[in-house]
C-alpha positions, 0 to 999 in steps of 0.5 A, spaced: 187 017 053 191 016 046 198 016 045 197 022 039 194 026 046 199 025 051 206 027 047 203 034 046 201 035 053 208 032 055 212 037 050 207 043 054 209 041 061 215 042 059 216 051 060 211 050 066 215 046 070 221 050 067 217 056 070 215 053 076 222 051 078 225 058 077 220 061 081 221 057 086 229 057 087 228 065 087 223 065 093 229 059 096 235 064 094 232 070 099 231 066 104 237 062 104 240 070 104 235 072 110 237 066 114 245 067 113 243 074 116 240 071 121 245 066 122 251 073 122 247 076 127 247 071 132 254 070 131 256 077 133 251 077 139 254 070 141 261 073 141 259 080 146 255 076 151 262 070 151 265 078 152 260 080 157 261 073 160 268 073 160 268 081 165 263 079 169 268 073 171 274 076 171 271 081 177 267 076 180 273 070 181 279 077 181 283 075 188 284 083 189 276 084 190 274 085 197 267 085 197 268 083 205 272 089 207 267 094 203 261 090 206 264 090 213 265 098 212 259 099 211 256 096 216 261 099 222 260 106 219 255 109 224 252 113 219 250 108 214 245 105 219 238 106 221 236 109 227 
């Protein structure tokens, strides 16, 4: 092609790119807002299940906890058995 040909292709190139562009950073800004609302949910059930977590220790390693005596009282009591 001649030179006289490729400078108004050029110039007409222009505003589709530009077109193109624009389109294409709207599509990533709506992602970019779902991905943070992902990323906020995630964090919010991080945090209840670190909460969860931390209960579930606390009465687990708690020293007043007697899982034997209430183990043990069960299985002395003549009612709780089979016959």
């Amino acid at each position: 092609m001649e030179s006289w040909v490729l400078i108004p292709l050029m110039a007409l190139s222009i505003p589709i790119i530009a077109i193109l562009t624009s389109a294409r950073n709207k599509n990533g800004k709506s992602n970019t807002k779902k991905i943070e609302n992902d990323l906020k949910q995630l964090q919010i059930e991080n945090l209840e299940l670190k909460q969860r977590l931390e209960n579930i220790e606390t009465i687990v390693a708690e020293p007043d906890w007697q899982i034997d005596k209430t183990l043990n009282s069960g299985i002395n009591n003549e009612n709780n058995r089979l016959k």
